[in-house]
OpenMM code with the backbone's topology and positions (N, CA, C; nanometers):
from openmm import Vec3, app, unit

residues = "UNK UNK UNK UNK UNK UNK UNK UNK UNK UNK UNK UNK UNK UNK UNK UNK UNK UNK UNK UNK UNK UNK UNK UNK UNK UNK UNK UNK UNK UNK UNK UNK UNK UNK UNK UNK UNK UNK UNK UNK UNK UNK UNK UNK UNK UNK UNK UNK UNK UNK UNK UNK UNK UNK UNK UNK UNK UNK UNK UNK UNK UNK UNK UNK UNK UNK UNK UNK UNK UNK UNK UNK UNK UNK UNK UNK UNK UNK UNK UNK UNK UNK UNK UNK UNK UNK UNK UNK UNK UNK UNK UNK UNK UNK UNK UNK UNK UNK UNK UNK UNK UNK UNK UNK UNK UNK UNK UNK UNK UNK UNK UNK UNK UNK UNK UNK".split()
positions = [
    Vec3(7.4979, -2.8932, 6.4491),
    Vec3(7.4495, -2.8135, 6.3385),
    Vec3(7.3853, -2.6879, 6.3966),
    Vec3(7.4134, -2.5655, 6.3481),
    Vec3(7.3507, -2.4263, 6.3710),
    Vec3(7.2694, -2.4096, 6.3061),
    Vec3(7.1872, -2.2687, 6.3172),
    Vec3(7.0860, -2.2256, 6.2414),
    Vec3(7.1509, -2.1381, 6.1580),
    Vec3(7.2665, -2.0918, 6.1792),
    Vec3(7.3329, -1.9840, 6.1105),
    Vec3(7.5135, -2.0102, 6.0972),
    Vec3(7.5730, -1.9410, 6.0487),
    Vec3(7.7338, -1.9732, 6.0236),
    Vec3(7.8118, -1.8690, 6.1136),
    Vec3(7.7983, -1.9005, 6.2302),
    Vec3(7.8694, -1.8319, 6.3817),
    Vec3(7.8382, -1.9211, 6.4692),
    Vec3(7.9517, -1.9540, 6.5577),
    Vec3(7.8846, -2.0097, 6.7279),
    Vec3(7.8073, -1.9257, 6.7864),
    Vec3(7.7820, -1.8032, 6.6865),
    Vec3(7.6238, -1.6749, 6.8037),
    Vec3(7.5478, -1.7681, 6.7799),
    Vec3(7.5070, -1.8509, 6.6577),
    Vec3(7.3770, -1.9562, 6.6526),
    Vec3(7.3697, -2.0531, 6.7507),
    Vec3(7.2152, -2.0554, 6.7878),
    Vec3(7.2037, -2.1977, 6.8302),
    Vec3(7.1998, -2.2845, 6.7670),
    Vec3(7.2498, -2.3873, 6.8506),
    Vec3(7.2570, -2.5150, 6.7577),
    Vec3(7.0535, -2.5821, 6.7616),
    Vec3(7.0817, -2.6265, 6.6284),
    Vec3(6.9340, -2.6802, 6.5970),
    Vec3(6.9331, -2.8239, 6.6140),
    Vec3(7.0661, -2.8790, 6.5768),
    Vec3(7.1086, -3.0399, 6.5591),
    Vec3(7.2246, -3.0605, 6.6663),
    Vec3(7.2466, -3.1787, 6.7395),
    Vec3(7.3587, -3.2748, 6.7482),
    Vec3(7.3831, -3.3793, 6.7206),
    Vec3(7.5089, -3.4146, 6.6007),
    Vec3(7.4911, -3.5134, 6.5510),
    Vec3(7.5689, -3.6298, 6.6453),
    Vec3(7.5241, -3.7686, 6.6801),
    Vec3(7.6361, -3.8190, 6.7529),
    Vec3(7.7292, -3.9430, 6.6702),
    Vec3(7.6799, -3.9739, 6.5289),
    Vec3(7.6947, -4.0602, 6.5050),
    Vec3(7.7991, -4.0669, 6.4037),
    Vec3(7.9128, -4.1237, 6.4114),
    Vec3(7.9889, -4.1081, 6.3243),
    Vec3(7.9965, -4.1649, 6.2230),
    Vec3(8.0907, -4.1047, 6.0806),
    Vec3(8.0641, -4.1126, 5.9713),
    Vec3(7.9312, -4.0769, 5.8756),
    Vec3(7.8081, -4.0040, 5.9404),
    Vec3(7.7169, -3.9900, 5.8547),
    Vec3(7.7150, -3.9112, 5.8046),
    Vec3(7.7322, -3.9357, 5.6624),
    Vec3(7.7040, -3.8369, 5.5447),
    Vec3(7.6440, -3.7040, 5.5089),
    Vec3(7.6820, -3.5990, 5.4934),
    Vec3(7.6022, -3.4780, 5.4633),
    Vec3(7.6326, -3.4729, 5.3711),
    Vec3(7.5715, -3.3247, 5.2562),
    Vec3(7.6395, -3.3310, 5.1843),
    Vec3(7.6076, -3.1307, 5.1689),
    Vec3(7.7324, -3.0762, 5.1129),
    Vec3(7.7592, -2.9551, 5.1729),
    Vec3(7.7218, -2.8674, 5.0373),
    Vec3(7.5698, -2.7482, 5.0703),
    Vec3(7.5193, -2.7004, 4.9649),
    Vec3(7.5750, -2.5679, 4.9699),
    Vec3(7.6604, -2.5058, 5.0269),
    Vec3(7.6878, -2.3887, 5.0349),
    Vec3(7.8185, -2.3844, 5.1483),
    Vec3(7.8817, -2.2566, 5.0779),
    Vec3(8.0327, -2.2482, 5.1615),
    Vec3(8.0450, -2.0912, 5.2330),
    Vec3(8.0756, -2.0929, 5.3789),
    Vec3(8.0699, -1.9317, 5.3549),
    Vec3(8.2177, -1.9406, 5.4861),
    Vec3(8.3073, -1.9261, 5.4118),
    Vec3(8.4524, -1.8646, 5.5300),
    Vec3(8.5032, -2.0208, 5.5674),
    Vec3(8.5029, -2.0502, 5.7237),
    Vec3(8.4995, -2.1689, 5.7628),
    Vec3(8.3640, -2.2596, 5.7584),
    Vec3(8.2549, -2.1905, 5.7476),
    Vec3(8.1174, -2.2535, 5.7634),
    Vec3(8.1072, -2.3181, 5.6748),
    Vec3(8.0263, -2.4691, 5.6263),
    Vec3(7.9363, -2.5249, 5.5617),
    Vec3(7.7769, -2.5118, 5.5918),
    Vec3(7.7235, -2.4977, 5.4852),
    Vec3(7.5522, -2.5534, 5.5037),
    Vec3(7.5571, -2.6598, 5.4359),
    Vec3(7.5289, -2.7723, 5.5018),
    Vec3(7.5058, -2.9169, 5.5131),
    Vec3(7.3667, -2.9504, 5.5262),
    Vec3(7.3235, -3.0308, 5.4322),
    Vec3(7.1992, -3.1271, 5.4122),
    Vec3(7.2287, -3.2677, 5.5028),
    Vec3(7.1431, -3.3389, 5.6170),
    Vec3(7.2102, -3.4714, 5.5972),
    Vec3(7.0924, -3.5157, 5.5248),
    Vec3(7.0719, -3.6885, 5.5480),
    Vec3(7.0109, -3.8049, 5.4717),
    Vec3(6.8255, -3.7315, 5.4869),
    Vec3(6.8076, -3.7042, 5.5850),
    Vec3(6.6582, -3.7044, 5.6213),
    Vec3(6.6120, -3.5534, 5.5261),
    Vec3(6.7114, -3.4403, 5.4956),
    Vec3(6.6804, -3.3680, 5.4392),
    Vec3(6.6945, -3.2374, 5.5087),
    Vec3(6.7362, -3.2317, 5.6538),
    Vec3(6.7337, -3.1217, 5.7028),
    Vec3(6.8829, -3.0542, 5.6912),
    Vec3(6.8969, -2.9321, 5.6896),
    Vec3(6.9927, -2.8479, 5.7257),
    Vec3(7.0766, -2.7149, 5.7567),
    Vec3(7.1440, -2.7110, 5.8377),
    Vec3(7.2165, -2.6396, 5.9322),
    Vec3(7.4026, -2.6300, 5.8624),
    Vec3(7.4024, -2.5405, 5.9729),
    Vec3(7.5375, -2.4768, 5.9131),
    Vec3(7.6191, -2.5688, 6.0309),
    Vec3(7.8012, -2.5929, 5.9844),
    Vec3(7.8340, -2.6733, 6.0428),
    Vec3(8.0009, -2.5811, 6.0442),
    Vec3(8.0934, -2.5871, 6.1427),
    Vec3(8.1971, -2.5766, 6.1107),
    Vec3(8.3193, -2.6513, 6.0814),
    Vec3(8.3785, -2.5847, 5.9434),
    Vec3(8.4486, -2.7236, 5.8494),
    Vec3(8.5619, -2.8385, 6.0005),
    Vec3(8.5988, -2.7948, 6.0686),
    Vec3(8.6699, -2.8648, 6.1747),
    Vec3(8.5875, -2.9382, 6.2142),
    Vec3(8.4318, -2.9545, 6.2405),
    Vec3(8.3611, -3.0897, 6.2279),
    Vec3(8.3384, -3.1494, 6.1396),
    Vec3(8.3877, -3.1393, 5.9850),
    Vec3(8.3157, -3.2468, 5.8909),
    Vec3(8.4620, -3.2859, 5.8278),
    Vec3(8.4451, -3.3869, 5.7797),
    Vec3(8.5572, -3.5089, 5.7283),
    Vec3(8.5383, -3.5656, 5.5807),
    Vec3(8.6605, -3.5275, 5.4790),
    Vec3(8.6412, -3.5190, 5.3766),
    Vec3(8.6635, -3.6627, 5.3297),
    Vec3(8.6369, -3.7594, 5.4252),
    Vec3(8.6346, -3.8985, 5.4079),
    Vec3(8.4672, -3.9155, 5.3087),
    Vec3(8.4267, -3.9727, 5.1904),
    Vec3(8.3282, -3.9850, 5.1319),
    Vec3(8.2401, -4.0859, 5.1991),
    Vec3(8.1039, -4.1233, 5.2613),
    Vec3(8.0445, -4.1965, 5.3149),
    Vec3(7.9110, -4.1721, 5.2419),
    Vec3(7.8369, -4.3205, 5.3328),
    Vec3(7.6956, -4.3232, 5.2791),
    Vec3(7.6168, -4.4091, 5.3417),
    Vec3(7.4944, -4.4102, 5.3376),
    Vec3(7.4271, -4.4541, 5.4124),
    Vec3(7.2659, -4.5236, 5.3210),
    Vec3(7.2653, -4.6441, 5.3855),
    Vec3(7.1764, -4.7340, 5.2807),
    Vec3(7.0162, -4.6847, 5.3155),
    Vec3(6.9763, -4.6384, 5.1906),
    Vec3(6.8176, -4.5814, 5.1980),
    Vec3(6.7734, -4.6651, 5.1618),
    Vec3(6.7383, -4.8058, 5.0971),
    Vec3(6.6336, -4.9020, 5.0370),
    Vec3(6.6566, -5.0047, 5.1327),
    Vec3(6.5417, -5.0493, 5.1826),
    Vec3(6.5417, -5.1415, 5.2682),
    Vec3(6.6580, -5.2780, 5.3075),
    Vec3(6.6735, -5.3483, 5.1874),
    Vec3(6.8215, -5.3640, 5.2362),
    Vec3(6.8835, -5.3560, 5.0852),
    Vec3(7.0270, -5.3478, 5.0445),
    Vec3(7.1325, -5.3127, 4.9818),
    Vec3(7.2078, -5.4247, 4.9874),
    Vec3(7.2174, -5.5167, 4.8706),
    Vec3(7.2886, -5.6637, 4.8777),
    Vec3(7.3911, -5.5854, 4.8184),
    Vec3(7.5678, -5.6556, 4.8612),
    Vec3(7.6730, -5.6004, 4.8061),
    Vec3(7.7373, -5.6967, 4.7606),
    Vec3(7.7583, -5.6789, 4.6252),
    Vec3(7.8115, -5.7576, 4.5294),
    Vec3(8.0343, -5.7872, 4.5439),
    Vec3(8.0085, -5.9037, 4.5091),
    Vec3(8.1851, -5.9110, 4.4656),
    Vec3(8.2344, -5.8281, 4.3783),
    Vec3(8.1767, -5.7851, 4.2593),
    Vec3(8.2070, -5.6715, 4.1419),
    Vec3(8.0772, -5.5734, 4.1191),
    Vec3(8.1275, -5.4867, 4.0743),
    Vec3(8.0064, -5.3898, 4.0268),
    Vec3(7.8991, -5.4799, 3.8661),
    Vec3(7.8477, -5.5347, 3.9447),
    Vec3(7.7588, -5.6198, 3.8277),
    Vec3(7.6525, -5.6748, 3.8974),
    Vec3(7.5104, -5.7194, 3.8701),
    Vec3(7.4217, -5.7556, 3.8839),
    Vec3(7.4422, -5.9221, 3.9224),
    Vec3(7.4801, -5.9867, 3.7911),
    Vec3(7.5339, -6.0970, 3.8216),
    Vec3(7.6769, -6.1797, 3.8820),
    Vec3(7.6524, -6.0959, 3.9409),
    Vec3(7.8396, -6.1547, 4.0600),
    Vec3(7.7499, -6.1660, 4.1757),
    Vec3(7.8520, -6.2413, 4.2941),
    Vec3(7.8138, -6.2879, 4.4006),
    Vec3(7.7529, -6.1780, 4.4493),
    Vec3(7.6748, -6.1695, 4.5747),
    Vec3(7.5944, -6.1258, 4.6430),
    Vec3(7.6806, -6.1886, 4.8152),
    Vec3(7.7775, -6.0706, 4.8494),
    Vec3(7.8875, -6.1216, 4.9521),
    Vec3(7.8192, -6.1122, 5.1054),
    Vec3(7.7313, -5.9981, 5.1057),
    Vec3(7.6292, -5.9670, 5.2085),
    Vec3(7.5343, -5.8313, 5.1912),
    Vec3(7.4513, -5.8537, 5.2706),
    Vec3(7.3119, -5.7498, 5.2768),
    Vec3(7.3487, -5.6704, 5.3682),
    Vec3(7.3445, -5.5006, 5.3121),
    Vec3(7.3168, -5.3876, 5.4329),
    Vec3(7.1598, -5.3952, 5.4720),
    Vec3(7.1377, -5.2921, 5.5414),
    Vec3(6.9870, -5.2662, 5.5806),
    Vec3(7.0084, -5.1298, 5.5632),
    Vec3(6.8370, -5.1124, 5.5897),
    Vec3(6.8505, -4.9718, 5.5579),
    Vec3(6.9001, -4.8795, 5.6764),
    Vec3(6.9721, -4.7582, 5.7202),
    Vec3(7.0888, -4.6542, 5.7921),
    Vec3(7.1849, -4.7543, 5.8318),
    Vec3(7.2285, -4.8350, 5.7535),
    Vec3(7.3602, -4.8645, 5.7484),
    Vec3(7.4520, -4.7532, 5.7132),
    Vec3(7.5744, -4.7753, 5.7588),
    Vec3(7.6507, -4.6318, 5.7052),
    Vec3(7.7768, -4.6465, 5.6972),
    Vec3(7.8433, -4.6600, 5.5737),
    Vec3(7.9904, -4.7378, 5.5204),
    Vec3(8.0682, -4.5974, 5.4167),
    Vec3(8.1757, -4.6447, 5.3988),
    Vec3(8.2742, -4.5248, 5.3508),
    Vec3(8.2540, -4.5827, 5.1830),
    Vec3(8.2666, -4.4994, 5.0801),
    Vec3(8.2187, -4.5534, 4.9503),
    Vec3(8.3627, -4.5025, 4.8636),
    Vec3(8.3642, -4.5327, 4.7651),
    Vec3(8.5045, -4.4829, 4.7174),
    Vec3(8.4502, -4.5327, 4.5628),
    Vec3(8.5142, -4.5036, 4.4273),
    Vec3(8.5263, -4.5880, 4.3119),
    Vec3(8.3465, -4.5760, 4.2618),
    Vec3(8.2995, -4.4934, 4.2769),
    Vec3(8.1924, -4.5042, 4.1970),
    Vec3(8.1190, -4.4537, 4.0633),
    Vec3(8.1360, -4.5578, 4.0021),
    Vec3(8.0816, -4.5028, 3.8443),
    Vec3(8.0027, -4.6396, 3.7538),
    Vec3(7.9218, -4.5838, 3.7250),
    Vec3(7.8396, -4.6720, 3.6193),
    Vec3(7.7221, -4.7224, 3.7412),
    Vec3(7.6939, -4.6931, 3.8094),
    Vec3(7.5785, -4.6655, 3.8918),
    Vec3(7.6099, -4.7608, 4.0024),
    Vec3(7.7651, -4.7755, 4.0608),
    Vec3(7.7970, -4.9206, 4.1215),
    Vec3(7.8836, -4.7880, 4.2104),
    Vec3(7.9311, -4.8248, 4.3438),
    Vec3(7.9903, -4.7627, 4.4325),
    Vec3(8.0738, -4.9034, 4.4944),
    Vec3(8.2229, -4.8756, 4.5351),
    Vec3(8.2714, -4.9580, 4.6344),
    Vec3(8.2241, -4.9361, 4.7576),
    Vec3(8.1626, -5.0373, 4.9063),
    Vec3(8.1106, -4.9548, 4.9707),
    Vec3(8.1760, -5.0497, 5.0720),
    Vec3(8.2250, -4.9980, 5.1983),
    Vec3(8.3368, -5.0332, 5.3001),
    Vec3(8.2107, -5.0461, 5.4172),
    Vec3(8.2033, -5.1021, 5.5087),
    Vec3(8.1167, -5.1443, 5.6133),
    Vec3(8.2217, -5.1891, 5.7232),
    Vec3(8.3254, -5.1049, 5.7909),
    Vec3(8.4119, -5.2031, 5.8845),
    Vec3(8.4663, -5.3140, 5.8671),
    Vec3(8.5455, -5.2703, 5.7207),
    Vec3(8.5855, -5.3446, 5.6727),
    Vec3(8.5289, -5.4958, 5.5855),
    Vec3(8.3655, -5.4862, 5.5834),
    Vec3(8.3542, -5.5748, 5.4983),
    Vec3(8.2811, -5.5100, 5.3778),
    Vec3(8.3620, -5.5110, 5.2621),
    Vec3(8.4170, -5.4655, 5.1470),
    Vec3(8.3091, -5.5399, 5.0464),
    Vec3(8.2812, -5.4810, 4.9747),
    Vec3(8.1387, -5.5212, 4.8656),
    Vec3(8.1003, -5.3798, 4.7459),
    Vec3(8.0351, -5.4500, 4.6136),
    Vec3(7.9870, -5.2957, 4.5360),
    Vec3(7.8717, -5.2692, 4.5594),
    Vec3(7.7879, -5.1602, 4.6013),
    Vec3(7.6386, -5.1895, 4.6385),
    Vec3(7.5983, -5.0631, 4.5051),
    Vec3(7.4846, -5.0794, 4.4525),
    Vec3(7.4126, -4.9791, 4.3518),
    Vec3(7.4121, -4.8492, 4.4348),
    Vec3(7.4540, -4.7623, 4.3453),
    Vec3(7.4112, -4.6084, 4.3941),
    Vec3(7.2578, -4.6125, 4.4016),
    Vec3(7.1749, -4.6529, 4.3611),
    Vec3(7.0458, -4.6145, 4.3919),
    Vec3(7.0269, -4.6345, 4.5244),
    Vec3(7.0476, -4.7262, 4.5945),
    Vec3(7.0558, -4.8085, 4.7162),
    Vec3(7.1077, -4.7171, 4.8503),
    Vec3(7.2222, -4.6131, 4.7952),
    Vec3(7.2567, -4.5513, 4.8560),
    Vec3(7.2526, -4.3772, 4.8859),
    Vec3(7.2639, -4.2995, 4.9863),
    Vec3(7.2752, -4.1744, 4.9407),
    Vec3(7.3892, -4.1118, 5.0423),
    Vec3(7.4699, -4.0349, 4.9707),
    Vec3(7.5872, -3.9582, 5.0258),
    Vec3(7.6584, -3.9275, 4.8939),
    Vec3(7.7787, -3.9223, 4.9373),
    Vec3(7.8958, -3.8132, 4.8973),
    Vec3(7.9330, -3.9258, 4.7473),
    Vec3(7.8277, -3.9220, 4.6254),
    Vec3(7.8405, -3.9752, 4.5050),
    Vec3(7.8953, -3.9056, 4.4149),
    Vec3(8.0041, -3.9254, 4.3566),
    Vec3(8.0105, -3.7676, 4.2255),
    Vec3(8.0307, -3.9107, 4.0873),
    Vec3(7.9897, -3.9019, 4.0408),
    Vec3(7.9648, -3.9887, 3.8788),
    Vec3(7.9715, -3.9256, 3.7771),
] * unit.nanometer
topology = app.Topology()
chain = topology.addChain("A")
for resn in residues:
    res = topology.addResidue(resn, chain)
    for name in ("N", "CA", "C"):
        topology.addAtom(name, app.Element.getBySymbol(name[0]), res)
């Protein structure tokens, strides 16, 4: 992450971790300005970011359901900076992918790339 939208910037951030979520408040050419989870942000160039949707569990832990419902199984617990690919989300329920183990966890639970 830069301070500005050129490689003249220094970088302020390196991120190493893959799949974590930003989410992109401004567009300028190839550049993004990107927010991640903690709130900070820097400009990024689009050849580093991946229009794969992800997210990452903010409430201490995030039980993930068999269906988007309260009362369905409870298949397993994230914790909190867990960080899974989300897809299908509406009615305040997200599909949320963890390396393959597959569950609905509440959007509240989570924060990233949500559009509802």
């Amino acid at each position: 992450m830069r301070v500005g939208p050129s490689l003249d910037y220094p970088s302020n951030w390196v991120y190493r971790r893959r799949d974590l979520p930003v989410k992109v408040v401004q567009v300028l050419g190839l550049w993004r300005k990107v927010q991640d989870p903690d709130g900070a942000q820097g400009w990024m160039h689009v050849r580093l970011l991946s229009d794969t949707p992800t997210a990452i569990v903010r409430s201490a832990i995030a039980p993930l359901h068999g269906s988007p419902s309260d009362g369905s199984a409870t298949l397993f617990r994230a914790e909190r900076g867990v960080v899974g690919r989300i897809s299908d989300c509406s009615g305040g329920w997200c599909a949320f992918d963890v390396k393959g183990r597959r569950g609905y966890v509440k959007a509240s639970d989570i924060w990233g790339a949500i559009d509802e």
